[in-house]
C-alpha positions in Angstrom: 0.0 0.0 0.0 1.4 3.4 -0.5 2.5 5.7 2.6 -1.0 7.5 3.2 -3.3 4.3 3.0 -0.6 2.7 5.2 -1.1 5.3 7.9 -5.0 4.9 7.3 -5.2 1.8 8.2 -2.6 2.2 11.2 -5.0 5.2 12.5 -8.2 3.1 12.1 -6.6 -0.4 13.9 -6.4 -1.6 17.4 -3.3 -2.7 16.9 -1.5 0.2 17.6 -1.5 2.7 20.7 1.0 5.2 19.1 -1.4 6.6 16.5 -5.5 7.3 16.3 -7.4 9.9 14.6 -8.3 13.3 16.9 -11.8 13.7 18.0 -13.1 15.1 15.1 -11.5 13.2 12.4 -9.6 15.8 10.3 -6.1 15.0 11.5 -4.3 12.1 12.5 -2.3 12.1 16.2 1.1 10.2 17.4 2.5 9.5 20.5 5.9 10.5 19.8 8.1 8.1 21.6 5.7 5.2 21.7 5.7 5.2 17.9 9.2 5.1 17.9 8.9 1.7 19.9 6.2 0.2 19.0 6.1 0.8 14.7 10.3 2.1 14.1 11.9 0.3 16.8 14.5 -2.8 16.3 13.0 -6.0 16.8 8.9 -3.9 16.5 6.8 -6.7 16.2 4.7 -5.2 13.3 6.5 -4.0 10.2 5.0 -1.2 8.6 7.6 1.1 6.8 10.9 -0.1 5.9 12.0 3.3 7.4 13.8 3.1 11.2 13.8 6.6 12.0 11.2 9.0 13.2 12.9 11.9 10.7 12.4 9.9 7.8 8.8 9.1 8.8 8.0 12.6 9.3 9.6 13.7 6.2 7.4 11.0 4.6 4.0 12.9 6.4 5.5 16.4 4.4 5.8 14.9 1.3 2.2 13.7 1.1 1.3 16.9 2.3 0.6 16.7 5.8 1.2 19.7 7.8 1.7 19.6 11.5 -0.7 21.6 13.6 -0.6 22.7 16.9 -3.6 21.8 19.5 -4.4 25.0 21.5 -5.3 24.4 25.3 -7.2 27.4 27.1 -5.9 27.8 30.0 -8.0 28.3 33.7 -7.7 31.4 35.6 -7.3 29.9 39.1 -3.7 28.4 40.1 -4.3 25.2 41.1 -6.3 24.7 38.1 -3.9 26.3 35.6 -1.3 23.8 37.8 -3.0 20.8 36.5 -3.6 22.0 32.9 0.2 22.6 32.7 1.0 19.4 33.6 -1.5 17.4 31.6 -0.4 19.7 28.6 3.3 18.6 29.1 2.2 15.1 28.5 0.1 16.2 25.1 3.5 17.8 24.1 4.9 14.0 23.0 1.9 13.8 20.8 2.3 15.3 17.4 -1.0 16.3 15.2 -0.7 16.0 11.6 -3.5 17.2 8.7 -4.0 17.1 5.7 -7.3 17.7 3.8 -7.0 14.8 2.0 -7.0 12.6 4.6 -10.1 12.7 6.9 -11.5 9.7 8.6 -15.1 10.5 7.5 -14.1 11.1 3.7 -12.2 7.6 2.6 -12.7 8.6 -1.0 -10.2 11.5 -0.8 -6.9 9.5 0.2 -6.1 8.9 -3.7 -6.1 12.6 -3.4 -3.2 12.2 -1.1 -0.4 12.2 -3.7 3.6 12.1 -3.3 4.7 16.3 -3.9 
């Protein structure tokens, strides 16, 4: 399968905990260093891309047109409340957000939109 059906598939399986679709569908999310382990990693007990390296995967997402996006947080006014926020959005900061309008969990169709630049 080429690249962007590949990460289709990966975003719409079980199998994987490093990668999923965000809430609304338009962009898929990974957990940086658990998709480093669990799809790149030596010895990663499901093969995917012949690629090792997170760079060359990313480079991969560019290529086909994905851009990464940023998630904005709004933040409380209390401390304590801002407190927490800060630390749970420390833990989102691991977990990248890539779009690209051709790739949208409701709209199948498009992907052979999704073309190599």
């Amino acid at each position: 399968l080429p690249f962007p059906q590949k990460l289709w598939v990966m975003a719409e399986s079980n199998q994987f905990q490093s990668i999923w679709w965000s809430e609304d569908g338009k962009c898929v999310a990974i957990a940086e260093e658990l998709f480093k382990a669990e799809v790149l990693g030596k010895g990663r007990p499901l093969q995917v891309f012949a690629m090792q390296n997170i760079k060359s995967f990313l480079r991969q997402l560019n290529r086909y047109g994905f851009n990464k996006i940023q998630r904005d947080f709004q933040r409380s006014a209390s401390l304590p409340e801002f407190l927490a926020e800060e630390a749970a959005v420390s833990a989102h900061s691991q977990i990248l957000y890539y779009y690209n309008p051709s790739f949208n969990r409701e709209h199948p169709n498009l992907l052979e939109k999704c073309k190599r630049r």
